[in-house]
gemmi code that builds the backbone of each chain (N, CA, C; Angstrom):
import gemmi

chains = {
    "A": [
        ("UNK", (0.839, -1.201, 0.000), (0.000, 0.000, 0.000), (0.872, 1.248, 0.000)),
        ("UNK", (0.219, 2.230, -0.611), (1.192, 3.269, -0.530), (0.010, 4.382, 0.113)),
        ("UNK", (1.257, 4.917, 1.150), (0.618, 5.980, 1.963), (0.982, 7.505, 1.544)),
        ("UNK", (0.430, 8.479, 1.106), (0.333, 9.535, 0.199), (-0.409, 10.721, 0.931)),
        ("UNK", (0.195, 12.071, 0.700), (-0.080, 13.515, 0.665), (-1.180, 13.661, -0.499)),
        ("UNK", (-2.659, 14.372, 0.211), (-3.152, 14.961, -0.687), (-2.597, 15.445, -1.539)),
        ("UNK", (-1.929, 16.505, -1.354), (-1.197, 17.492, -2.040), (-0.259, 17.474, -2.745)),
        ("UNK", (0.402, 16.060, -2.986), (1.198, 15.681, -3.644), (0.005, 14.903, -5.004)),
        ("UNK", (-0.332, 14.198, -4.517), (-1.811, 13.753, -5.733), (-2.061, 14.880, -6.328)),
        ("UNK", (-2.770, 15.870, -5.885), (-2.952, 17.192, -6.371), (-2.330, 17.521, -7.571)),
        ("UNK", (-0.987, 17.912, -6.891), (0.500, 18.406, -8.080), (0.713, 17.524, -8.559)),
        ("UNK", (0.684, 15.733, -8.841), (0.808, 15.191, -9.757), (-0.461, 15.635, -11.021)),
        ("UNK", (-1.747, 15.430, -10.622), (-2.805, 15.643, -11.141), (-2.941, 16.970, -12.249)),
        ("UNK", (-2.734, 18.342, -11.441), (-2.346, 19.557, -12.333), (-1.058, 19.374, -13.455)),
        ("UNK", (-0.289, 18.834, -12.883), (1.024, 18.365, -14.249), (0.876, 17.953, -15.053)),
        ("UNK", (-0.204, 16.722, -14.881), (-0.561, 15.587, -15.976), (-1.584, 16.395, -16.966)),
        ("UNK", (-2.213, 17.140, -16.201), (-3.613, 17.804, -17.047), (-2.623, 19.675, -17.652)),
        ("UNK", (-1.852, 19.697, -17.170), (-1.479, 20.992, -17.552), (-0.308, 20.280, -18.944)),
        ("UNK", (0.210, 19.245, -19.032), (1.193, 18.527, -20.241), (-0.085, 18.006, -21.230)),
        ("UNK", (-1.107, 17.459, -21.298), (-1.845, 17.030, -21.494), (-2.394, 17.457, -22.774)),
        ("UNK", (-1.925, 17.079, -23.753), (-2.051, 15.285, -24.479), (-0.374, 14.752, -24.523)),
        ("UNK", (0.571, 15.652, -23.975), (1.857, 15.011, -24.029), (2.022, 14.644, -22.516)),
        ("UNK", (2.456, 13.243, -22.578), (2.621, 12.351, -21.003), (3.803, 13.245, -20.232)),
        ("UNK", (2.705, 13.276, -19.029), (3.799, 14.290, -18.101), (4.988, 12.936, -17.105)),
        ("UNK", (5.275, 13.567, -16.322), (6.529, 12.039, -15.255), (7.204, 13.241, -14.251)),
        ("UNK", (7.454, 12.444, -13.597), (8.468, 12.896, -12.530), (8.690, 11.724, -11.406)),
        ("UNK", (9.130, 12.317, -10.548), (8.852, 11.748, -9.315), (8.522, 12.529, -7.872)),
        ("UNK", (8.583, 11.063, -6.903), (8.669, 12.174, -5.517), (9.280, 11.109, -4.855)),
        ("UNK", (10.425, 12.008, -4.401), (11.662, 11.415, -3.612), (11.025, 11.522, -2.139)),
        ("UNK", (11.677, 10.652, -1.047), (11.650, 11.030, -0.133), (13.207, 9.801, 0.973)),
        ("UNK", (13.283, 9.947, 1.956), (14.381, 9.163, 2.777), (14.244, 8.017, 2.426)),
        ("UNK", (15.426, 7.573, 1.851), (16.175, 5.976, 1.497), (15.576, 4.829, 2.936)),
        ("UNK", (14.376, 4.337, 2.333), (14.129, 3.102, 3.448), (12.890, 3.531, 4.102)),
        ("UNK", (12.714, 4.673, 3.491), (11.468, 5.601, 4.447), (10.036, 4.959, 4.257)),
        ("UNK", (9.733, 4.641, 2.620), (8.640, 4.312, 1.869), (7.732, 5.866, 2.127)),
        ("UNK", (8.129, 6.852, 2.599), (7.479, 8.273, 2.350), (7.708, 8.944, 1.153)),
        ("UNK", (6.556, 9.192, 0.707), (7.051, 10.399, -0.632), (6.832, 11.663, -0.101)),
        ("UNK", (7.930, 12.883, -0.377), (7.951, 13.918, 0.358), (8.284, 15.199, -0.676)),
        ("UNK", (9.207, 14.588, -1.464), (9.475, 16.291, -2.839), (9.242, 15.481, -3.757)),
        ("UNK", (8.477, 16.618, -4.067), (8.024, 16.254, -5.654), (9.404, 17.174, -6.641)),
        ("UNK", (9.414, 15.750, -7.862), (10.114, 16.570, -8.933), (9.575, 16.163, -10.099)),
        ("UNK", (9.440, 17.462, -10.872), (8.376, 17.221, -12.339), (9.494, 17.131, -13.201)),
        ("UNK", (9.566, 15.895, -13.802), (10.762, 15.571, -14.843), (10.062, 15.721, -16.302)),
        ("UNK", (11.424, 16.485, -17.262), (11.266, 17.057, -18.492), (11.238, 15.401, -19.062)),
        ("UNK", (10.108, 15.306, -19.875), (9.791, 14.066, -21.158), (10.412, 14.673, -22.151)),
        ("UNK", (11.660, 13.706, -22.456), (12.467, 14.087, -23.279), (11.952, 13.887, -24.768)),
        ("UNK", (10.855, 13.052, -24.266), (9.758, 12.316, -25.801), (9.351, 13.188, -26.055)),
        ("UNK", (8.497, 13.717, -25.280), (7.654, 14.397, -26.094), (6.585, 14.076, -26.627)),
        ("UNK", (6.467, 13.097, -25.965), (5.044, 12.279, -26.985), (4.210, 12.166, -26.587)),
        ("UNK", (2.748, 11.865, -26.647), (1.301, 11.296, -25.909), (1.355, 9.794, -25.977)),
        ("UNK", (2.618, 9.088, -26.569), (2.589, 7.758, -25.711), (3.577, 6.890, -25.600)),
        ("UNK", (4.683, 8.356, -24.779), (5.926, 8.032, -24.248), (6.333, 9.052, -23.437)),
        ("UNK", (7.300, 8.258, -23.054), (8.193, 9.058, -21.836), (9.332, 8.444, -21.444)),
        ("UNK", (10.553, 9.718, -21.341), (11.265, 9.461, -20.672), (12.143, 10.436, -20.181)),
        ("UNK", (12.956, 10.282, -19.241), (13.266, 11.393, -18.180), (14.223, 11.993, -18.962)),
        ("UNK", (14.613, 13.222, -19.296), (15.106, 14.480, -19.638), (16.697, 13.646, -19.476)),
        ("UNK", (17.921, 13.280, -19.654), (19.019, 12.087, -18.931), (19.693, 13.501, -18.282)),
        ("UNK", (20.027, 14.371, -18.954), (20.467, 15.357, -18.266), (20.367, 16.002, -16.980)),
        ("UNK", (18.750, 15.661, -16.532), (18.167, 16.396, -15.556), (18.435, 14.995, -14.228)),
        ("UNK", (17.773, 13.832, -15.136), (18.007, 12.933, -13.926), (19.335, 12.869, -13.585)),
        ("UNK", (20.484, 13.063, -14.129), (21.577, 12.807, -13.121), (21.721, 13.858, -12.054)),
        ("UNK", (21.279, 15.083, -12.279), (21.433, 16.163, -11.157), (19.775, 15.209, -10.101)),
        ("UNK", (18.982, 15.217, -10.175), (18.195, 14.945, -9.725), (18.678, 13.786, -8.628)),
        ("UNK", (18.795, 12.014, -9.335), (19.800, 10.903, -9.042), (20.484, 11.221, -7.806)),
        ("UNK", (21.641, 12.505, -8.396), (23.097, 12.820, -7.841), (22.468, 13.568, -6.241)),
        ("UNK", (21.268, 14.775, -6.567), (20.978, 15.262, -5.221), (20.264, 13.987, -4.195)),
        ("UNK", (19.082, 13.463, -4.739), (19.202, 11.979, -4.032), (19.870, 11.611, -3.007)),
        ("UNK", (20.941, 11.104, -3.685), (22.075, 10.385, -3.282), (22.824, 11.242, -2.453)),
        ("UNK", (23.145, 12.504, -2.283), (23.634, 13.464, -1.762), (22.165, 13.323, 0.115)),
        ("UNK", (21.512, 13.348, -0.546), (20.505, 14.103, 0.717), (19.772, 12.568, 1.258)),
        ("UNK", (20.586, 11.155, 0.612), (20.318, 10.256, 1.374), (18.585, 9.520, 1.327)),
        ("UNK", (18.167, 10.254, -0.003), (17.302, 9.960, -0.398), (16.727, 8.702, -1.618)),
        ("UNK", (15.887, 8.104, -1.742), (15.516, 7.193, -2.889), (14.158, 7.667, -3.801)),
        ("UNK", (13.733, 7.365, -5.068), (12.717, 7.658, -5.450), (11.604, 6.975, -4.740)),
        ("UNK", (10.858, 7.398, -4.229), (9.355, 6.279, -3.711), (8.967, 6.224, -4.515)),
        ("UNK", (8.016, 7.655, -5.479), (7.124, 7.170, -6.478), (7.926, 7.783, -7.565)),
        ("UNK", (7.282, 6.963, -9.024), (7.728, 7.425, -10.044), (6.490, 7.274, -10.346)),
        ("UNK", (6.267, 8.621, -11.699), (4.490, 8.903, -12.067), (5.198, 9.403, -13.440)),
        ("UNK", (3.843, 8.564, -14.129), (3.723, 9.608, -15.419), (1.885, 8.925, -15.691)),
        ("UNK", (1.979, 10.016, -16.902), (0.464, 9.931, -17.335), (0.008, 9.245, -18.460)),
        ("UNK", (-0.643, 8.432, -18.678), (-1.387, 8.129, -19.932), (-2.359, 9.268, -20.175)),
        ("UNK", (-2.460, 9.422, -21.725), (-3.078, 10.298, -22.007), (-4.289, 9.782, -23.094)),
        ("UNK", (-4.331, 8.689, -23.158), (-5.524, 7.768, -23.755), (-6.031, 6.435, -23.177)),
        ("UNK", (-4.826, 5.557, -22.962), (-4.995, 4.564, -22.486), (-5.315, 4.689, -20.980)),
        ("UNK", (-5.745, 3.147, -21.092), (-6.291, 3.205, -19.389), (-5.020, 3.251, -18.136)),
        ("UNK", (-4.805, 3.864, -16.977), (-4.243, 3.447, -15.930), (-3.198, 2.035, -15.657)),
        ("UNK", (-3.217, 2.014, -16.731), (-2.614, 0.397, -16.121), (-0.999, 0.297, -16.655)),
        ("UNK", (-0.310, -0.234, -16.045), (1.177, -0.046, -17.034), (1.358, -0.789, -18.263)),
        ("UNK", (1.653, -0.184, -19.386), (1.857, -0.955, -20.712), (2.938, -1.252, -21.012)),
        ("UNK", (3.321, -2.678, -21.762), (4.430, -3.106, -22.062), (5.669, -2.417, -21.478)),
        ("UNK", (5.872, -1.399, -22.555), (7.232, -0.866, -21.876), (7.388, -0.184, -20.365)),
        ("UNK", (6.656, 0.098, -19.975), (6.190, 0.596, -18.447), (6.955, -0.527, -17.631)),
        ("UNK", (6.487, -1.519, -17.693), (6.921, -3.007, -17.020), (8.365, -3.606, -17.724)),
        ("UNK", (8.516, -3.294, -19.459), (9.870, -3.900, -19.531), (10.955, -2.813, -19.275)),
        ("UNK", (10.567, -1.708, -18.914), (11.903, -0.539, -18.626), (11.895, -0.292, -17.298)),
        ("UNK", (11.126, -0.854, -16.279), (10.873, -0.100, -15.053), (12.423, -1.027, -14.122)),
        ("UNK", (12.815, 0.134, -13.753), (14.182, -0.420, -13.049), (14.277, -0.179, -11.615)),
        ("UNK", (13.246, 0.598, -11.102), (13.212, 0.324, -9.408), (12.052, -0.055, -8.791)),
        ("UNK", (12.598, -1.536, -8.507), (11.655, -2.701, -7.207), (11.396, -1.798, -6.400)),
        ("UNK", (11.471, -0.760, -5.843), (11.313, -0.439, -4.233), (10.280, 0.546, -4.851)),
        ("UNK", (10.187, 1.023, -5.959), (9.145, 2.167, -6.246), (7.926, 2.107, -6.403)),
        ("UNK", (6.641, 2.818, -6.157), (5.440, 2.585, -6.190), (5.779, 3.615, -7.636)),
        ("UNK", (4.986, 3.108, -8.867), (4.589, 3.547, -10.059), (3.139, 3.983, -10.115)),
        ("UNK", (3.021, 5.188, -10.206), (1.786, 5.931, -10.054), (1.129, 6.130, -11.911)),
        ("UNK", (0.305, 5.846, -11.889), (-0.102, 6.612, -13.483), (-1.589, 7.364, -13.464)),
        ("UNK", (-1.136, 8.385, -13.902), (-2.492, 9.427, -14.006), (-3.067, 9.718, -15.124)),
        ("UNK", (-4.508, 9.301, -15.310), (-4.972, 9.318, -16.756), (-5.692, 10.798, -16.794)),
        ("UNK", (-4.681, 11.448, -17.911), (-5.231, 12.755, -17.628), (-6.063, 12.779, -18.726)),
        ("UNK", (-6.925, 12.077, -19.523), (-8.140, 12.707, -19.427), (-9.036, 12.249, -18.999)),
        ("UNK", (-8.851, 11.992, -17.801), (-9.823, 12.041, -16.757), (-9.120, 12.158, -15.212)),
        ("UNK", (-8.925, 13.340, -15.502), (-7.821, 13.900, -13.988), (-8.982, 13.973, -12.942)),
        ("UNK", (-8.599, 13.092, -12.111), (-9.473, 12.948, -10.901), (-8.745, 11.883, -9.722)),
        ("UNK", (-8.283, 12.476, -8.532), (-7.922, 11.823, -7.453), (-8.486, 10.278, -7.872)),
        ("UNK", (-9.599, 9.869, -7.467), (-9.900, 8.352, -8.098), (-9.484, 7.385, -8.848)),
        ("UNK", (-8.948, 8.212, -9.934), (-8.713, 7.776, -11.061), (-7.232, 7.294, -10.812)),
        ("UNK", (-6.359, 7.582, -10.075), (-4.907, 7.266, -10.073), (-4.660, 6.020, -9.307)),
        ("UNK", (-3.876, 5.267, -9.920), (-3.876, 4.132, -9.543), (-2.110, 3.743, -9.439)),
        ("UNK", (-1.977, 3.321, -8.293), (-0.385, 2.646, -8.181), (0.061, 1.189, -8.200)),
        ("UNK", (1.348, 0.424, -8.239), (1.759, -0.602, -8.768), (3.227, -0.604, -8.198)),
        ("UNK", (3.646, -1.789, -7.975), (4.944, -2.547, -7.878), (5.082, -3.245, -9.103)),
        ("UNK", (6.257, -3.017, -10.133), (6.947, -3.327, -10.994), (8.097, -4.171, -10.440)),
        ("UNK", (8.207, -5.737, -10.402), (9.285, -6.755, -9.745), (9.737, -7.731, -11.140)),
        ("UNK", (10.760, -7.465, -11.592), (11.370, -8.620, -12.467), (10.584, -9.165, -13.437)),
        ("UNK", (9.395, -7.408, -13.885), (8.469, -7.402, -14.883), (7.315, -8.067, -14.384)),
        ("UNK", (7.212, -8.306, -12.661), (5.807, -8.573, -12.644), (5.074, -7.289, -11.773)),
        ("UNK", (3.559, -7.741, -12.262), (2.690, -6.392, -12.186), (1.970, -6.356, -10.784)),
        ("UNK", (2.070, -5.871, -9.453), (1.069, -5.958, -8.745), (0.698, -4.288, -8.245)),
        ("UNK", (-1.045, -4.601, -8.575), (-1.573, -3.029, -8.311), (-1.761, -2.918, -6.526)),
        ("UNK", (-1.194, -1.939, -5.994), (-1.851, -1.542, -4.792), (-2.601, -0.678, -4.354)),
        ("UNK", (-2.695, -0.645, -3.112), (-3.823, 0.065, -2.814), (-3.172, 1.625, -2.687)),
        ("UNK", (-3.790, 2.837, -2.406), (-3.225, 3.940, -2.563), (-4.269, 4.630, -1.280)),
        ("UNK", (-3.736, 5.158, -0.177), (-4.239, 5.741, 0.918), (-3.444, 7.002, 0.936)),
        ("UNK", (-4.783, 7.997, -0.055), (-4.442, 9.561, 0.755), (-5.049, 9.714, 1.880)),
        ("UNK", (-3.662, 10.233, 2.407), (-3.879, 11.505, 3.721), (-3.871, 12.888, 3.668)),
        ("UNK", (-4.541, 13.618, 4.107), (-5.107, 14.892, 4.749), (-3.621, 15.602, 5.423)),
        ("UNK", (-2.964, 15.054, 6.309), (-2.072, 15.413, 6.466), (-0.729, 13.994, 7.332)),
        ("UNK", (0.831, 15.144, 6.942), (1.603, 13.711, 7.813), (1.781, 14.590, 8.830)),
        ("UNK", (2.657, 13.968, 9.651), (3.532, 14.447, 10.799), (3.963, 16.061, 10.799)),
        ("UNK", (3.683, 17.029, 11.496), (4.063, 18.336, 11.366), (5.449, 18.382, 10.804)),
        ("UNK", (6.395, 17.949, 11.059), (7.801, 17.885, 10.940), (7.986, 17.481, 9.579)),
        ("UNK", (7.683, 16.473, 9.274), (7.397, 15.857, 7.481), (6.650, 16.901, 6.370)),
        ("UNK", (5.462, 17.195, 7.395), (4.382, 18.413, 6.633), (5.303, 19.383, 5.943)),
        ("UNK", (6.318, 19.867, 6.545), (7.149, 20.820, 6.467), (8.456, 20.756, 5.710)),
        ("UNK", (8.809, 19.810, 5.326), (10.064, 19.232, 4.421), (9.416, 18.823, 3.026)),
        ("UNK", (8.086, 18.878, 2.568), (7.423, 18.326, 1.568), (7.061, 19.558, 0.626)),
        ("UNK", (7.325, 19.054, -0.588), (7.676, 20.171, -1.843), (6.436, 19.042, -2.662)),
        ("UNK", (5.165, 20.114, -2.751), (4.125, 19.510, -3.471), (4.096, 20.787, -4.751)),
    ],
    "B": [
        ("UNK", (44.227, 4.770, -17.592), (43.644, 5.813, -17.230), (42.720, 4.887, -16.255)),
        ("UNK", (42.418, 5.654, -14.575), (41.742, 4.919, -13.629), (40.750, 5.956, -13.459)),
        ("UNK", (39.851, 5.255, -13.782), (38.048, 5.826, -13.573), (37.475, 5.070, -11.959)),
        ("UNK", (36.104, 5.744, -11.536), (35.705, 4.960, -10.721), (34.112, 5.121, -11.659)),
        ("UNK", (33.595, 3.564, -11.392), (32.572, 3.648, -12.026), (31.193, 3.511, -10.661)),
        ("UNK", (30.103, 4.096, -11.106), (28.661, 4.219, -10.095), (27.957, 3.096, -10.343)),
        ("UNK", (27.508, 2.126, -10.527), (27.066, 1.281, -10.748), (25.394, 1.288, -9.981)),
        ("UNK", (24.175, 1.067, -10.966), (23.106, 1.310, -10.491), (22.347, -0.154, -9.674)),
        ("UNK", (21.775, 0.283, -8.757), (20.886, -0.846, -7.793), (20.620, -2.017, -8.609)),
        ("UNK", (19.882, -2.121, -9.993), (19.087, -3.330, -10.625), (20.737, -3.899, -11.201)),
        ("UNK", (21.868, -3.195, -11.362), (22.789, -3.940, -12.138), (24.095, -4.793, -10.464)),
        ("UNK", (23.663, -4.565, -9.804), (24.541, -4.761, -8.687), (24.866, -6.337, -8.476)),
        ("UNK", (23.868, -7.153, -8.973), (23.590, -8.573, -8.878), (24.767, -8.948, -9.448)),
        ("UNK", (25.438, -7.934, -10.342), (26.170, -8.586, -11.481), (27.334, -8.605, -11.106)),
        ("UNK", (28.010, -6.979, -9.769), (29.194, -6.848, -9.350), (29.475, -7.300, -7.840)),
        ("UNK", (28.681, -8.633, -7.366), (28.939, -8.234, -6.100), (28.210, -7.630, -4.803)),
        ("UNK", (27.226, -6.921, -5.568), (26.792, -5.731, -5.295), (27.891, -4.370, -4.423)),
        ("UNK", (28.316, -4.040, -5.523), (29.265, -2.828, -5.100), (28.796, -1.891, -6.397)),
        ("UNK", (28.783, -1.250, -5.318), (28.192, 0.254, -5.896), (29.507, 0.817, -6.613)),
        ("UNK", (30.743, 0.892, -6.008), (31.636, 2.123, -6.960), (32.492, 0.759, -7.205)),
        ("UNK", (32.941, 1.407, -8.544), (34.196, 0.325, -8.710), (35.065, 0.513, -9.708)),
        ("UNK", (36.478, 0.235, -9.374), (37.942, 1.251, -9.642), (38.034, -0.004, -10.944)),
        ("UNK", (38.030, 1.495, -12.479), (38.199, 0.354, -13.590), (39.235, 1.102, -14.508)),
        ("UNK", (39.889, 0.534, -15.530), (41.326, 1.012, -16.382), (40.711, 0.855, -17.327)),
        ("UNK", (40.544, 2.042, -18.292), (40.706, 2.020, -19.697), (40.771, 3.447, -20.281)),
        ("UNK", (40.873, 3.869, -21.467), (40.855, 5.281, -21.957), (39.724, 5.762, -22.795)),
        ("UNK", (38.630, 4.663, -23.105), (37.352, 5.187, -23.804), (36.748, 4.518, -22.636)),
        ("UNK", (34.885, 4.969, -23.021), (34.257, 4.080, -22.351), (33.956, 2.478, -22.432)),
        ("UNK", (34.079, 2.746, -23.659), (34.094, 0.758, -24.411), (35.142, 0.395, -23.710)),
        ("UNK", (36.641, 0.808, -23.348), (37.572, -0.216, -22.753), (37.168, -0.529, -21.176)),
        ("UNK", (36.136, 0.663, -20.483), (36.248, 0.529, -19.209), (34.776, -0.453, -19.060)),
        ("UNK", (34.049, -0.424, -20.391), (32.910, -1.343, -20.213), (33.371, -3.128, -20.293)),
        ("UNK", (34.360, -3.598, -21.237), (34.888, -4.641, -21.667), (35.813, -5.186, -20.642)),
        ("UNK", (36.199, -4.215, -19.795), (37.054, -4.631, -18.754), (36.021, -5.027, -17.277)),
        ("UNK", (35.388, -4.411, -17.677), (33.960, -4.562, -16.645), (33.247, -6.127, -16.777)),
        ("UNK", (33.204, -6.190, -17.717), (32.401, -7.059, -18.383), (33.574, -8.467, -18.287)),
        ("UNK", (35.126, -8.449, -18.170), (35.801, -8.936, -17.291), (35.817, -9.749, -16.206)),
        ("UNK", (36.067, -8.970, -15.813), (35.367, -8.702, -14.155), (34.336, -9.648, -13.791)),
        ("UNK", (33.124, -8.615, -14.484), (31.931, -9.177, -14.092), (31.282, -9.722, -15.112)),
        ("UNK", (31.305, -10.752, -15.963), (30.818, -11.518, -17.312), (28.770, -11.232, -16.587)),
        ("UNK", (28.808, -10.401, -18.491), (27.450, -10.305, -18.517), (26.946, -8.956, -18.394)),
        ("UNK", (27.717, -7.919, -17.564), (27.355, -6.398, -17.568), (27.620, -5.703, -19.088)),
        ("UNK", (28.341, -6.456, -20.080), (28.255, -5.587, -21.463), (27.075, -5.774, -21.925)),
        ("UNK", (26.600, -7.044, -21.846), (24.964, -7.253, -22.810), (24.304, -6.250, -21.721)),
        ("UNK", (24.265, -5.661, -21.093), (23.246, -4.920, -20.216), (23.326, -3.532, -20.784)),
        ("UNK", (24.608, -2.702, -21.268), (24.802, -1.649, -21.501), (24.757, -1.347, -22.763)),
        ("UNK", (25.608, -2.379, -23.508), (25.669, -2.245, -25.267), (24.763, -3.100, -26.027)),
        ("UNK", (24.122, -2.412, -26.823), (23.737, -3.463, -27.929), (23.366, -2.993, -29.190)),
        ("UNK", (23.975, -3.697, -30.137), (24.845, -3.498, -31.264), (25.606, -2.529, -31.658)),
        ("UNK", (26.675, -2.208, -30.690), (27.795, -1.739, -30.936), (27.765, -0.547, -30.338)),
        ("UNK", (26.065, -0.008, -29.792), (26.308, 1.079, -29.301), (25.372, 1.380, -28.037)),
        ("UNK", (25.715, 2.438, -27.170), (24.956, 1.975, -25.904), (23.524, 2.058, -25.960)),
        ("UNK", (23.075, 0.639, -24.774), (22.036, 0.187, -25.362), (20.732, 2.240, -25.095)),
        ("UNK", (19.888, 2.252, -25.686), (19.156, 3.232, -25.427), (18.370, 3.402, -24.429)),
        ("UNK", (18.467, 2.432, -23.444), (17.542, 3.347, -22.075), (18.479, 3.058, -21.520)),
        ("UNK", (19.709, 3.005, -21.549), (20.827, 3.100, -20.123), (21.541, 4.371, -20.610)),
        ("UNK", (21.424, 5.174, -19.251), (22.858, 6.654, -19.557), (23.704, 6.244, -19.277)),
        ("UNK", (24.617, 6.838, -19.584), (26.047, 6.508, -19.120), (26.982, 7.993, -19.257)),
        ("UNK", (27.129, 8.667, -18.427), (27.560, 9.689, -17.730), (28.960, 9.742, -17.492)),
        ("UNK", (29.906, 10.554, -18.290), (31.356, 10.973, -17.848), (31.045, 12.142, -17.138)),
        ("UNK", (31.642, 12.054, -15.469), (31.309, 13.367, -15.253), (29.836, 13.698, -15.408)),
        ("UNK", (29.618, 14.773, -15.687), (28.204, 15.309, -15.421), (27.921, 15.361, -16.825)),
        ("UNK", (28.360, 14.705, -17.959), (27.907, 14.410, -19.169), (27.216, 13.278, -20.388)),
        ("UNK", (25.967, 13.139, -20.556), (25.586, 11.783, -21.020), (26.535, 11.896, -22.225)),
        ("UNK", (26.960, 10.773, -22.642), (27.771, 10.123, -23.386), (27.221, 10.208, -25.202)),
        ("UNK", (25.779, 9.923, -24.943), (25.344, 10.153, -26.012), (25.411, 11.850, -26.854)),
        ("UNK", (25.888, 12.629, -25.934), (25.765, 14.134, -26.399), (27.387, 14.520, -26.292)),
        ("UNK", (28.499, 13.369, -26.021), (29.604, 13.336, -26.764), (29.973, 12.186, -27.672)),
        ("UNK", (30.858, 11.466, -27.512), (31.349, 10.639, -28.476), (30.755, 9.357, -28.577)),
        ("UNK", (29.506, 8.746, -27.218), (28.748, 7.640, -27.228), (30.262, 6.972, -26.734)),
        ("UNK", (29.999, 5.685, -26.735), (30.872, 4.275, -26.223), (32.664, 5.242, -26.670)),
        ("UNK", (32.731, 6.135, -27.867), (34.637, 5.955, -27.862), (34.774, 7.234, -26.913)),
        ("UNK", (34.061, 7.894, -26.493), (34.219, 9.113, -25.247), (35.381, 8.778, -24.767)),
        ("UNK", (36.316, 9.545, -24.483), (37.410, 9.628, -23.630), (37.460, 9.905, -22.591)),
        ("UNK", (38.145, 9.100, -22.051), (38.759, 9.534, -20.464), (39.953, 9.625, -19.903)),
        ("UNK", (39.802, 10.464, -19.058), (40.922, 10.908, -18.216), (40.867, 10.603, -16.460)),
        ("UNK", (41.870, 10.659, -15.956), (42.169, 9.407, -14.805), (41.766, 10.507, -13.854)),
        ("UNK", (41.126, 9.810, -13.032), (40.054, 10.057, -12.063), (38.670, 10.912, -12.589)),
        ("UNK", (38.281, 10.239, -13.780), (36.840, 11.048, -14.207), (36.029, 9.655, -13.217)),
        ("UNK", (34.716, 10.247, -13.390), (34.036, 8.898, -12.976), (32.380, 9.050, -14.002)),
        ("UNK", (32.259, 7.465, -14.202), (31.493, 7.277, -14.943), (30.424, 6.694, -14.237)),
        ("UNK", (29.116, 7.249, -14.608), (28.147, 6.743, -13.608), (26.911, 5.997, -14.928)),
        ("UNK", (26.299, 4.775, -14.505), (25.471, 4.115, -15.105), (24.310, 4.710, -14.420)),
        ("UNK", (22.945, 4.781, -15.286), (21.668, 4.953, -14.734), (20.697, 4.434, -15.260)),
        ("UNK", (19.551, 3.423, -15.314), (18.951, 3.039, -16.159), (17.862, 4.818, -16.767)),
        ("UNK", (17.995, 4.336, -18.220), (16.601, 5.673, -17.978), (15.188, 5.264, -17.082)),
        ("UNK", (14.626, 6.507, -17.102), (13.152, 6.380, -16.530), (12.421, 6.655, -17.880)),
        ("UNK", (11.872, 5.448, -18.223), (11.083, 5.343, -19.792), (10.051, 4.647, -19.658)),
        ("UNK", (8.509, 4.928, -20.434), (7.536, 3.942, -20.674), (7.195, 4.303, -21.724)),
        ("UNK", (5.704, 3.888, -21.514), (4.807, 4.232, -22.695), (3.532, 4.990, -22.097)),
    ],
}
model = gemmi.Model(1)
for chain_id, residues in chains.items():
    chain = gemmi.Chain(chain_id)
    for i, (resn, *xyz) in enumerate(residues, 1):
        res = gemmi.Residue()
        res.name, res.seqid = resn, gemmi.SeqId(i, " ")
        for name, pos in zip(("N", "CA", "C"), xyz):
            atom = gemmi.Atom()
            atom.name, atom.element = name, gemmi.Element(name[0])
            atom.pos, atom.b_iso = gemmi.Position(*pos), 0.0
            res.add_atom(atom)
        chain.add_residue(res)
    model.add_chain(chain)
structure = gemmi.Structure()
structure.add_model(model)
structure.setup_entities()
């Protein structure tokens, strides 16, 4: 299950619908081991396309590199379908390279909290989980979180 | 020429699991082949057909490889080369 910031749903949601018909992505990092997502980062689709994506390579190594610097891991990685349904397609599952990440996909045309659905990607197998927004985290967390 | 290479989480199975690791060559192809050495099986992960495969970066320094010379990129001793898978779907 993945445990989630309104407000991070939110700012995924406006991204997807503000790129929209070209698939938006990013992520949201938060502490290595934490399973919290806490900063959001809206990564440049180097595609360009409405039915592709991929991270800007330039940007992810500064991105990666601060990570790794601030002791952090990706929790979620998100991007949007912009026709198809929610679900991860082929390449979604044969390119996805981090086990520990919840894969979020937002179908922006039909941007609606509801509608977003998350997944564990393992050695190309697919399992959907459950997704529990919260209202709010911990004051201290509240406050380190870049939505 | 001695590089240190970054080696990413999903490829670690292959070294050991060691994250940095001290490799000799003067392009990136010699420090991949020497890798591949080492650790039989990390070239089919990076190259394929002759050039790096397309959802893996591969970073001299703070530069993807593909926006210099790809696989004959040069190096110089103590650059470090970092692997990353891309973040790609559909």
């Amino acid at each position: 299950m993945l445990t989630i910031h309104t407000r991070l749903i939110s700012a995924m949601i406006a991204q997807a619908s503000n790129d929209h018909p070209i698939e938006a992505c990013g992520i949201i990092a938060g502490p290595a081991g934490s399973n919290l997502p806490l900063r959001l980062i809206p990564m440049r689709n180097a595609a360009q396309s409405e039915s592709f994506f991929m991270f800007d390579s330039q940007q992810q190594l500064q991105v990666w590199k601060e990570m790794n610097a601030r002791h952090e891991e990706p929790i979620v990685i998100y991007h949007s379908h912009t026709a198809s349904e929610a679900y991860p397609s082929r390449s979604d599952v044969e390119l996805a390279a981090e086990p520990q990440a919840h894969y979020i996909i937002i179908p922006s045309y039909s941007p609606d909290e509801n509608e977003v659905r998350s997944f564990r990607i393992v050695d190309q197998m697919v399992i959907e989980e459950r997704i529990r927004i919260v209202q709010q985290y911990q004051p201290e967390l509240e406050f380190q979180m870049v939505a | 020429m001695s590089v240190t290479v970054i080696v990413p989480t999903i490829l670690r199975s292959l070294t050991n699991q060691q994250k940095h690791i001290d490799m000799e060559g003067s392009q990136v192809s010699e420090v991949i082949d020497h890798m591949d050495q080492q650790y039989p099986g990390i070239k089919e992960k990076l190259v394929a057909n002759g050039d790096a495969h397309r959802f893996i970066n591969i970073y001299v320094n703070d530069n993807d490889i593909r926006f210099q010379d790809g696989l004959a990129t040069s190096l110089r001793d103590g650059d470090v080369l970092t692997i990353l898978p891309a973040v790609a779907g559909g």
